[in-house]
C-alpha positions in Angstrom: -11.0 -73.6 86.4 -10.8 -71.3 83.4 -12.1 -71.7 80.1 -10.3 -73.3 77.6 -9.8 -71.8 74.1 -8.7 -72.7 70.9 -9.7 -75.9 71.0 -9.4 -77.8 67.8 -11.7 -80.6 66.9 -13.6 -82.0 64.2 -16.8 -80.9 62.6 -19.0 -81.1 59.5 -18.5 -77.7 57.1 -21.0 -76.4 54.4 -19.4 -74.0 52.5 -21.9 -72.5 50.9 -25.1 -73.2 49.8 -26.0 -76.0 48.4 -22.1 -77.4 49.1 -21.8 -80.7 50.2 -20.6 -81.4 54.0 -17.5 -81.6 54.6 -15.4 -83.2 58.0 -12.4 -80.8 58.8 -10.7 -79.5 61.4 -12.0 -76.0 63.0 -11.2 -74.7 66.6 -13.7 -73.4 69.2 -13.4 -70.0 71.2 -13.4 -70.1 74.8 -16.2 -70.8 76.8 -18.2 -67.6 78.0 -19.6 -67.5 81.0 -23.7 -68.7 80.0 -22.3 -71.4 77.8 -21.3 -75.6 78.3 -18.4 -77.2 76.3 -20.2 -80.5 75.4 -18.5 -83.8 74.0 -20.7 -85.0 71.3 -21.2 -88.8 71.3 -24.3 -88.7 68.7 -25.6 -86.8 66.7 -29.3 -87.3 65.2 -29.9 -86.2 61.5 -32.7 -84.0 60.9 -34.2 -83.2 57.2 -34.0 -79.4 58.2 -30.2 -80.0 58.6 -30.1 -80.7 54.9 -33.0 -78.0 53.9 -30.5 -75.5 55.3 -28.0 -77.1 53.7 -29.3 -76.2 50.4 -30.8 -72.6 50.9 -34.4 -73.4 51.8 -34.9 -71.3 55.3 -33.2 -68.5 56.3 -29.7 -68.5 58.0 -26.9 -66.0 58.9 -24.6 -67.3 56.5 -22.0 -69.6 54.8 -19.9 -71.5 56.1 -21.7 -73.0 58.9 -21.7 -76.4 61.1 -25.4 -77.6 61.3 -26.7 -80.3 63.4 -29.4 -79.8 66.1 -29.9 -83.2 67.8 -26.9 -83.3 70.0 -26.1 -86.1 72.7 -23.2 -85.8 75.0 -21.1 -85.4 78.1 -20.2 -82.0 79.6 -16.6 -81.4 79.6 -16.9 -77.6 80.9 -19.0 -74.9 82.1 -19.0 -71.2 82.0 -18.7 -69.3 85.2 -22.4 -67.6 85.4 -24.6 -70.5 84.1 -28.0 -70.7 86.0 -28.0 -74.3 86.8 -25.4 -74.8 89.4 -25.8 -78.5 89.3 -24.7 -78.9 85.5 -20.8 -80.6 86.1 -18.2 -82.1 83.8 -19.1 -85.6 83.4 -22.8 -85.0 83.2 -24.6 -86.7 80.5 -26.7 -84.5 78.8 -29.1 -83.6 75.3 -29.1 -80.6 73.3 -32.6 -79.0 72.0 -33.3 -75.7 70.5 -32.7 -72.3 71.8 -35.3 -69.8 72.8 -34.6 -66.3 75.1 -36.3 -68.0 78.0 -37.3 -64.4 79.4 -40.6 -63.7 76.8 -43.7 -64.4 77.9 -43.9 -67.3 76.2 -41.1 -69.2 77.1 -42.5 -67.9 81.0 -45.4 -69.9 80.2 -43.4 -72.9 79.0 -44.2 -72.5 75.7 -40.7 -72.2 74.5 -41.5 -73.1 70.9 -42.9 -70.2 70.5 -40.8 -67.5 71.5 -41.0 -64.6 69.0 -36.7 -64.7 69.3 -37.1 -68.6 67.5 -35.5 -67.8 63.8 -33.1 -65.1 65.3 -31.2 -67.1 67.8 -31.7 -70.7 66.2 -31.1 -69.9 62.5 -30.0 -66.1 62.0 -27.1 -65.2 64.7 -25.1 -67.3 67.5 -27.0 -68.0 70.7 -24.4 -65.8 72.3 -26.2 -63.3 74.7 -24.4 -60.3 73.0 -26.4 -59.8 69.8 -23.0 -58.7 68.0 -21.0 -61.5 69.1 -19.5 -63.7 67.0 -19.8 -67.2 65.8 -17.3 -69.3 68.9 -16.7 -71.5 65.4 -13.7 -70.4 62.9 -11.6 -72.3 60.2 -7.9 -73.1 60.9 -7.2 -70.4 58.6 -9.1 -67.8 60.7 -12.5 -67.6 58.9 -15.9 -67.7 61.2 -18.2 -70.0 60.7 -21.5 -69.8 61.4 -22.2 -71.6 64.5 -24.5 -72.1 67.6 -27.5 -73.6 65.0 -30.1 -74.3 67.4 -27.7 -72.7 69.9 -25.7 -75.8 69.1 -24.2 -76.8 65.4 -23.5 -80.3 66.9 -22.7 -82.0 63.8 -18.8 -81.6 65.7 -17.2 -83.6 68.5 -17.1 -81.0 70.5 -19.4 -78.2 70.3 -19.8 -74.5 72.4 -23.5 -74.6 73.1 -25.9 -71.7 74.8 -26.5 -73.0 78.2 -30.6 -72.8 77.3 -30.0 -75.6 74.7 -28.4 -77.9 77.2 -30.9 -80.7 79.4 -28.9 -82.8 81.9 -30.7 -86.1 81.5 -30.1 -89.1 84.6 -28.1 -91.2 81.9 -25.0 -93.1 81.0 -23.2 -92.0 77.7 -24.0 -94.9 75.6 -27.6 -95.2 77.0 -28.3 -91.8 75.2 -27.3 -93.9 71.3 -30.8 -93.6 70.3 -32.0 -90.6 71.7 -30.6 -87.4 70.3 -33.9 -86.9 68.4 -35.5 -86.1 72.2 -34.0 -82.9 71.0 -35.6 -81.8 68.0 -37.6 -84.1 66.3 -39.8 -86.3 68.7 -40.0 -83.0 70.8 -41.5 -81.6 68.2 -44.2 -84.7 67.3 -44.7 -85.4 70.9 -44.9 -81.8 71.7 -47.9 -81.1 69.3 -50.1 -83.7 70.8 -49.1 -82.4 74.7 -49.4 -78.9 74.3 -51.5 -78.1 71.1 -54.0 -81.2 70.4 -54.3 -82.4 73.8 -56.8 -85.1 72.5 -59.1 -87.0 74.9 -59.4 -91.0 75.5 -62.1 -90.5 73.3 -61.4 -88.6 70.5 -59.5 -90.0 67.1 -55.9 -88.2 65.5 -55.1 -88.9 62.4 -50.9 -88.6 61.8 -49.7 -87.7 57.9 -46.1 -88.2 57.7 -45.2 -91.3 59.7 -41.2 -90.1 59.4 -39.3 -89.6 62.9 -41.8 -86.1 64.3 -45.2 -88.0 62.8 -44.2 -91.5 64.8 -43.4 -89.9 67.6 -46.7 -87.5 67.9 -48.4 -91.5 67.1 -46.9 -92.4 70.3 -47.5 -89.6 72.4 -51.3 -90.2 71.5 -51.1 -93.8 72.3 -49.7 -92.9 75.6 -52.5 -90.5 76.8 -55.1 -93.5 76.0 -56.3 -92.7 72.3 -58.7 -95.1 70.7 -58.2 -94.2 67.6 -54.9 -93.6 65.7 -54.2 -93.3 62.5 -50.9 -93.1 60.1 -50.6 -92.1 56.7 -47.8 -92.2 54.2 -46.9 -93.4 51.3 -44.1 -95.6 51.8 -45.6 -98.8 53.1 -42.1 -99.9 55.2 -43.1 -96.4 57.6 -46.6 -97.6 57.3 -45.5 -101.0 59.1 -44.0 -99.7 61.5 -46.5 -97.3 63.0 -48.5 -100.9 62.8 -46.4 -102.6 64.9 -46.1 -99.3 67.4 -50.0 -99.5 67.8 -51.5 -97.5 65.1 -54.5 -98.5 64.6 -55.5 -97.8 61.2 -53.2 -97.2 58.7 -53.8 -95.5 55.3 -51.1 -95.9 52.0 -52.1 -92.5 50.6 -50.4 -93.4 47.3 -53.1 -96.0 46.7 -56.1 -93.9 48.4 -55.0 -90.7 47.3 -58.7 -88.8 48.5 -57.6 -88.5 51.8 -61.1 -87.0 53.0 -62.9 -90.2 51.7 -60.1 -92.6 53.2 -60.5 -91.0 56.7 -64.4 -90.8 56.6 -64.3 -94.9 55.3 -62.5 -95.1 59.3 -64.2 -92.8 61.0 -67.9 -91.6 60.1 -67.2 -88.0 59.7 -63.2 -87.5 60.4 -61.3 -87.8 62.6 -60.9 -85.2 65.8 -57.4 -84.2 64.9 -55.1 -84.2 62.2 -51.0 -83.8 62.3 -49.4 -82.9 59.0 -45.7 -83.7 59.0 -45.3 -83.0 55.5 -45.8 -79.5 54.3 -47.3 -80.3 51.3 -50.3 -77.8 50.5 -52.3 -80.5 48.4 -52.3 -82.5 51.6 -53.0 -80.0 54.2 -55.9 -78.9 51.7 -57.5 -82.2 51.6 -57.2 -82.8 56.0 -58.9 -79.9 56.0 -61.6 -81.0 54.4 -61.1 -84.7 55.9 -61.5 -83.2 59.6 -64.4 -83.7 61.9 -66.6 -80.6 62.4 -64.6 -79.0 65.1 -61.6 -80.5 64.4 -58.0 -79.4 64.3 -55.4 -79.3 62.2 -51.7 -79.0 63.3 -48.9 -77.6 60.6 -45.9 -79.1 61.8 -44.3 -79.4 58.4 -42.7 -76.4 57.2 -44.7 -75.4 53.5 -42.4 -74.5 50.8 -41.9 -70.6 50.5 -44.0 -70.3 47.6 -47.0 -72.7 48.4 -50.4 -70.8 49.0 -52.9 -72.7 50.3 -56.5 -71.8 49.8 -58.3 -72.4 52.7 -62.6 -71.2 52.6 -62.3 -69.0 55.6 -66.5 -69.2 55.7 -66.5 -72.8 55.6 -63.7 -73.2 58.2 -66.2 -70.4 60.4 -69.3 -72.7 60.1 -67.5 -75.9 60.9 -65.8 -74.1 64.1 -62.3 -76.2 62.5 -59.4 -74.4 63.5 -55.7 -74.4 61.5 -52.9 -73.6 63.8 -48.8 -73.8 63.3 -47.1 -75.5 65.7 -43.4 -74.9 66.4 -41.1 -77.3 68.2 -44.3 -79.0 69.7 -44.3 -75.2 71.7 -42.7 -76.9 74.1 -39.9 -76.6 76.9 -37.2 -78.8 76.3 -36.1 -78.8 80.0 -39.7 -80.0 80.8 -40.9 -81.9 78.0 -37.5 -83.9 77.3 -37.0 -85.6 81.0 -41.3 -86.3 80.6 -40.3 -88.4 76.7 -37.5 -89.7 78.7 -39.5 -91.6 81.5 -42.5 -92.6 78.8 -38.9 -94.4 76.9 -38.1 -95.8 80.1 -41.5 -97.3 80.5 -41.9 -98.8 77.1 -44.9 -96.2 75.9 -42.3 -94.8 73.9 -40.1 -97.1 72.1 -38.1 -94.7 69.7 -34.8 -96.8 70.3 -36.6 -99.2 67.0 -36.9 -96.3 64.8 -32.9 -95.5 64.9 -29.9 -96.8 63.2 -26.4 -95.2 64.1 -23.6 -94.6 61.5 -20.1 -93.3 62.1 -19.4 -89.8 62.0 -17.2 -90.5 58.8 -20.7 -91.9 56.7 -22.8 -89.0 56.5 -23.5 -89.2 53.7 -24.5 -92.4 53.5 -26.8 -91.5 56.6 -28.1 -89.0 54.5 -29.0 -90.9 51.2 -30.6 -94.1 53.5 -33.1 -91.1 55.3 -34.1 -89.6 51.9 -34.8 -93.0 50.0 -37.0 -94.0 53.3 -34.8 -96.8 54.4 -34.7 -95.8 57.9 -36.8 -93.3 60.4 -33.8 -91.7 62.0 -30.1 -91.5 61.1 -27.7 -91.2 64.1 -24.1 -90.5 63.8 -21.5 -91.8 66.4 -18.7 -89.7 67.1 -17.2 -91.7 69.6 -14.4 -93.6 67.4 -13.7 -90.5 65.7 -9.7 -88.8 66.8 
């Protein structure tokens, strides 16, 4: 069956930079041949969705349709995709996009292929480095599309074949779950593949937002004594209680972090995940870390921020500071593994989620930001 083309459906617009989103019509190119057509039914809302949004990481330009957490059901597939099972009807999750052909993504290491900003931020996913965005205006203007080889804040979306995972799932089982994608990939990922902490050893999580919660969990699941959340919004702080935190640490009242950490644990903790980003706090879990220890930059720092790090005293205490990117996982193996740990209750994420229509973004938006929820969903399913 060919491809169809100029499809018209409904997706969220920025305009330009700092320009608020906006649901109108646009219309899709055809399919090519490495590429799925992909119903969205949710959509989870990310906090880099709204960071690129306003200017703070690099992108290919204005307008564009963000959204990386995509759930939904295939509807069409290009002639000379690799996985000859993938079918219309077949439920599936969208992740990020990486060339798969590096030496990294070879290794399964897909979060860090050197191609990352390119392909996920700068152009389309499209094979052809020159091709074109497969998103315009009804007017004719591109839009910058294919973020995370998938801009699926859109009911329907052309995605790179490399960001699509077909997961054993009905439709409406996947409500909760688009943040397999992105954002617990990314928490769960880090513990996997970077920390890989032992039964015995203690990880202390800062950020308990959707990617700190979920690298919390993935802990627990590998047996962790000791686990610890930190924030500063004692709702988040709750939460990770009930999910089997052990300790839990309101930074905002005990703001020396190293002293909080040592009152726990007699010399730090093993690991430390930072969520936030925030150079005052990554400064201080250095400093807070066990001799030996580890610290994990999963939070993006602000362009500016410089932190200043004793590159002698990091030497003696053998500590180590490493960035981690999209857990440097591979969705198509790491996504079907979080999947399974759902299914057998060591990862409950479906509490941390609340699902809005597609028409109350905004309102999605504002309850993320004030810490009212964990993870924003949007429904797409009622939307014509």
């Amino acid at each position: 069956m060919a491809a169809p083309r100029n499809i018209r459906t409904k997706a969220y617009v920025v305009q330009g930079e700092g320009d608020p989103f906006t649901l109108c019509d646009v219309v899709l190119d055809e399919v090519q041949p490495n590429e799925v057509l992909v119903e969205i039914w949710y959509t989870g809302i990310c906090h880099t969705d709204v960071v690129v949004q306003h200017g703070g990481m690099p992108l290919g330009g204005y307008p564009v349709v963000l959204g990386h957490e995509g759930a939904g059901v295939v509807r069409c597939t290009g002639s000379a995709i690799k996985d000859k099972s993938l079918k219309p009807g077949d439920s599936v999750l969208l992740s990020f996009h990486s060339c798969r052909q590096c030496r990294f993504c070879l290794e399964g290491r897909c979060g860090t292929c050197p191609h990352m900003t390119e392909t996920n931020f700068v152009r389309p996913a499209r094979r052809d480095a020159g091709a074109k965005s497969p998103i315009s205006l009804l007017d004719g203007t591109k839009v910058h599309g294919q973020f995370f080889g998938q801009s699926s804040m859109s009911k329907l979306a052309v995605v790179a074949e490399a960001s699509v995972i077909k997961v054993d799932a009905r439709p409406e089982e996947l409500r909760t779950l688009p943040p397999l994608g992105c954002g617990y990939l990314a928490g769960a990922g880090t513990i996997f593949n970077v920390v890989k902490p032992q039964v015995q050893d203690s990880v202390a999580v800062v950020g308990m937002g959707a990617v700190g919660i979920a690298a919390m969990l993935a802990a627990k699941s590998l047996g962790v004594q000791q686990v610890i959340a930190i924030d500063v919004v004692e709702a988040k702080l709750k939460v990770s209680s009930s999910l089997g935190a052990t300790h839990i640490v309101n930074s905002a009242a005990e703001p020396d972090l190293q002293t909080a950490l040592h009152a726990i644990i007699p010399g730090g903790p093993n690991s430390i995940i930072d969520t936030t980003g925030l150079v005052g706090v990554l400064e201080a879990s250095v400093k807070a870390l066990a001799h030996g220890g580890t610290l994990a930059l999963v939070g993006v720092p602000a362009p500016t921020a410089t932190m200043r790090l004793n590159a002698l005293d990091l030497l003696l205490s053998c500590k180590r500071v490493i960035g981690v990117i999209e857990g440097a996982a591979d969705p198509h193996i790491l996504i079907p593994r979080l999947l399974e740990l759902y299914r057998d209750g060591k990862f409950p994420v479906d509490c941390l989620a609340k699902v809005y229509p597609a028409e109350q973004l905004d309102k999605a938006i504002t309850d993320l930001e004030s810490g009212l929820i964990v993870k924003p969903i949007l429904s797409w399913e009622d939307l014509n």
